[in-house]
TITIVO-21624 format. One record per residue (C-alpha): residue number from 1; x, y, z. Coordinates in steps of 0.05 Angstrom, whole numbers, plus 32768, in hexadecimal, padded with zeros to 4 digits. Layout:
residues N
+-----+------+-------+------+
! seq ! east ! north !   up !
+-----+------+-------+------+
! NUM !    X !     Y !    Z !
...
+-----+------+-------+------+
END
This chain:
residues 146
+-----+------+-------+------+
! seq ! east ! north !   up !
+-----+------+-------+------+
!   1 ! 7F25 !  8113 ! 7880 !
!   2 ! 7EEF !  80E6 ! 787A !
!   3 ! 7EA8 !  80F7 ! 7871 !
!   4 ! 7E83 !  80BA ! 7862 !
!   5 ! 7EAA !  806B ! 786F !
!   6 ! 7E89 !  8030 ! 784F !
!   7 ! 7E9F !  7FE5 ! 785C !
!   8 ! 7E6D !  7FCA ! 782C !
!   9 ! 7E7E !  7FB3 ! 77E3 !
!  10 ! 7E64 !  7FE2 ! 77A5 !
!  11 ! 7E48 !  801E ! 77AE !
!  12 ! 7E1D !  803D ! 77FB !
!  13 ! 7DD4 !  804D ! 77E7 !
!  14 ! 7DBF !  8092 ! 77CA !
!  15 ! 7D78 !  8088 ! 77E1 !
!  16 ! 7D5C !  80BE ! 780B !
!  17 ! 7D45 !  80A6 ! 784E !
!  18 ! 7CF9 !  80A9 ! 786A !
!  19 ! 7CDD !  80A7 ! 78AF !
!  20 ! 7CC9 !  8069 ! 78D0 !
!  21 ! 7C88 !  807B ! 78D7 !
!  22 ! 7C8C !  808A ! 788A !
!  23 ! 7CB5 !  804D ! 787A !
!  24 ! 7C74 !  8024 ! 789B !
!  25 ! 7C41 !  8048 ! 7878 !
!  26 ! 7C5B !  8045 ! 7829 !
!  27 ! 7C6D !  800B ! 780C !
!  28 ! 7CAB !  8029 ! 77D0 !
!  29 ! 7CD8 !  803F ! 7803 !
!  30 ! 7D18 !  8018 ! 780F !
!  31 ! 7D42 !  8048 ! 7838 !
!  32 ! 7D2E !  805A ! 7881 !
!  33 ! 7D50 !  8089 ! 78B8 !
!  34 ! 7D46 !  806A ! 78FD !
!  35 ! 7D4B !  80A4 ! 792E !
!  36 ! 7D53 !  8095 ! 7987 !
!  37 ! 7D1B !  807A ! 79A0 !
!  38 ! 7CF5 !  8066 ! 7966 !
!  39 ! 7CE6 !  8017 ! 796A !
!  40 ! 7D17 !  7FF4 ! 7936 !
!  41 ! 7CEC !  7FAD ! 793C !
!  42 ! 7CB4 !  7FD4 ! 790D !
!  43 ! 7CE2 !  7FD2 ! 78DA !
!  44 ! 7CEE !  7F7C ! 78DD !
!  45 ! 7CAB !  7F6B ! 78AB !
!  46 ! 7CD5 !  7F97 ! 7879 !
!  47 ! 7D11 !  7F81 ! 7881 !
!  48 ! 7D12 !  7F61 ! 7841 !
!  49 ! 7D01 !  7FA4 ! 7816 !
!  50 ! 7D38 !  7FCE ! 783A !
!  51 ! 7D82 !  7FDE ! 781C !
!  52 ! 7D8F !  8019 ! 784F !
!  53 ! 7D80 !  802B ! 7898 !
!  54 ! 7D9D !  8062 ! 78AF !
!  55 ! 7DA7 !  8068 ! 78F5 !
!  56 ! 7DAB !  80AB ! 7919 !
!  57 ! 7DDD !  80C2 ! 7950 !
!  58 ! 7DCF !  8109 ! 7965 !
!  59 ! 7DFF !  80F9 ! 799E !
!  60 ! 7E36 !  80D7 ! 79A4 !
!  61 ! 7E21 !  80C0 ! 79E9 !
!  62 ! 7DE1 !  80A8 ! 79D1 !
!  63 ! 7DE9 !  8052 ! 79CC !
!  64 ! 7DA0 !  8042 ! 79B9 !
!  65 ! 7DBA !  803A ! 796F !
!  66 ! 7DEE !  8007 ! 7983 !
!  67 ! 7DA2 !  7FDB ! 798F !
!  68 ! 7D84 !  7FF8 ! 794C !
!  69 ! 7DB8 !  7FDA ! 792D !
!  70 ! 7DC6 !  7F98 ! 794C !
!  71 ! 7D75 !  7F87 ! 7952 !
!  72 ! 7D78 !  7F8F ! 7905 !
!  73 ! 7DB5 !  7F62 ! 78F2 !
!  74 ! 7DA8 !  7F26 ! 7925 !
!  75 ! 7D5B !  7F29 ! 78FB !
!  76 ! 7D81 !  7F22 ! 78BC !
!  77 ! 7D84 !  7F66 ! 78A4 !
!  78 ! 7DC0 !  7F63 ! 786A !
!  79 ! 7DB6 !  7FAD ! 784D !
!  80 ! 7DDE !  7FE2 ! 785C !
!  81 ! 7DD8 !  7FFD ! 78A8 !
!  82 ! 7DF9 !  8044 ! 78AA !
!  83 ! 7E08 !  806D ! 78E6 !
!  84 ! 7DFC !  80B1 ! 78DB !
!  85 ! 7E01 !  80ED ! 7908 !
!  86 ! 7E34 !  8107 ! 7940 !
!  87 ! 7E5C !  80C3 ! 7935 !
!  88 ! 7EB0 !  80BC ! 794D !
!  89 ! 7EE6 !  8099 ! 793D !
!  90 ! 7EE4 !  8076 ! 7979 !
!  91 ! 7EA6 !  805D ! 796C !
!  92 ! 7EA9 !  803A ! 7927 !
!  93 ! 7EC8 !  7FFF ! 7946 !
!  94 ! 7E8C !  7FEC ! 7983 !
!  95 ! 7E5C !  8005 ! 793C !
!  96 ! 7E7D !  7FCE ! 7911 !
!  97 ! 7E72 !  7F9F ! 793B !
!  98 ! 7E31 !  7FB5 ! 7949 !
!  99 ! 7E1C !  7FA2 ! 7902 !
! 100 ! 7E2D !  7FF2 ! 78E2 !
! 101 ! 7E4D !  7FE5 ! 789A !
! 102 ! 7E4B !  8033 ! 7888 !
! 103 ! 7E54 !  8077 ! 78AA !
! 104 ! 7E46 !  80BE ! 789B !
! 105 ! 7E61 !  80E5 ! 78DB !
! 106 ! 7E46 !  812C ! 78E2 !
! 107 ! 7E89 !  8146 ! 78E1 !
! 108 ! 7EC6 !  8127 ! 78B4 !
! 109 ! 7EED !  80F2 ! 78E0 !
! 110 ! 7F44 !  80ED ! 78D8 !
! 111 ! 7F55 !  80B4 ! 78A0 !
! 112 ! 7F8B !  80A7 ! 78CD !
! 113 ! 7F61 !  80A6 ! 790B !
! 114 ! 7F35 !  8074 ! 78ED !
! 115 ! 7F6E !  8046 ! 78D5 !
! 116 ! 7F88 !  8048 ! 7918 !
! 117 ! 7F41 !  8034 ! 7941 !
! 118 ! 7F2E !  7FFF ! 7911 !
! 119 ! 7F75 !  7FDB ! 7918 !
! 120 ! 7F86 !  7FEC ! 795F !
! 121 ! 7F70 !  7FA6 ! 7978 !
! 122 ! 7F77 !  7F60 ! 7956 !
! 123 ! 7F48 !  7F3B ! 798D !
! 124 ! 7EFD !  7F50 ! 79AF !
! 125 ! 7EDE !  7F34 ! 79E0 !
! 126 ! 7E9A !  7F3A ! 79DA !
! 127 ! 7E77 !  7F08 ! 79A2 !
! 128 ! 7E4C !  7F39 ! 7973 !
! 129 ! 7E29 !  7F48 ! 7930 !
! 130 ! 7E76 !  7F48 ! 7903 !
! 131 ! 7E89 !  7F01 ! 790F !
! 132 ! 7EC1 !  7F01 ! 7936 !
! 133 ! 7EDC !  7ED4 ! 795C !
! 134 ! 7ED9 !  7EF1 ! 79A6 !
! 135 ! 7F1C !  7ED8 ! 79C5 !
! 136 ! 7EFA !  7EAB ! 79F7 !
! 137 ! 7EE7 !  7E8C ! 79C0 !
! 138 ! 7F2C !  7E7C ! 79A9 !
! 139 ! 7F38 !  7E69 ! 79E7 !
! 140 ! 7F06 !  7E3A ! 79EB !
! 141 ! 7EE6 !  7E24 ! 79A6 !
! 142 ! 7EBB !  7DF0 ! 79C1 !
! 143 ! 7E95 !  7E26 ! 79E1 !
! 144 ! 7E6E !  7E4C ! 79A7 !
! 145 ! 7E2F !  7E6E ! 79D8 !
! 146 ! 7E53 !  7E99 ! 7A0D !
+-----+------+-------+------+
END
């Protein structure tokens, strides 16, 4: 079973996470827990200073993180974006993509399971945050924008 799933290289952050409204108001934190609803574009002045957001699912239904987490890698956030909370296996894949390089479910998720969603397709269709090539894109190169 696995309890926490990293795709970044060396070690996931140990810092304990703050508020937002704490992250704004100090200037030693690094590490920041974004929870649904709270405005993810305060954080873009600090971009520079973070190396963790943590972004909270308290159910699975709730997409507003899927945002959180693109709005901070298309501003050019490179530290490490973790979804934490009631997260599934069959949403690692649409988090990937999203711009999610770590993951600490609230409950322990199948190795096998995981294996199986994160190699189920070779081709997407949809151009996002990971870099891949969308297959109407390999369809048609000479059209990069959509």
């Amino acid at each position: 079973m696995v309890d926490f799933l990293s795709f970044r290289d060396g070690d996931a952050t140990q810092e304990p996470t703050v508020t937002v409204e704490s992250f704004t108001g100090q200037s030693n934190a690094t590490a920041v827990r974004i929870e649904p609803g709270e405005e993810v574009r305060e954080l873009l002045p600090h971009i520079d200073r973070l190396s963790l957001v943590e972004v909270n699912f308290p159910a699975f239904g709730d997409g507003r993180g899927y945002s959180a987490a693109r709005i901070l890698r298309e501003s050019g956030y490179t530290g490490e974006l973790r979804a934490v909370g009631d997260v599934l296996v069959d949403q690692i894949v649409a988090m990937r993509r999203c711009g999610f390089d770590s993951f600490h479910p609230d409950k322990p998720l199948d190795d096998a399971a995981v294996d199986r969603a994160l190699n189920r397709y070779a081709d997407v269709y949809q151009r996002t945050i990971d870099g891949r090539a969308p297959v109407w894109a390999k369809r048609h190169p000479e059209k990069t924008d959509g």
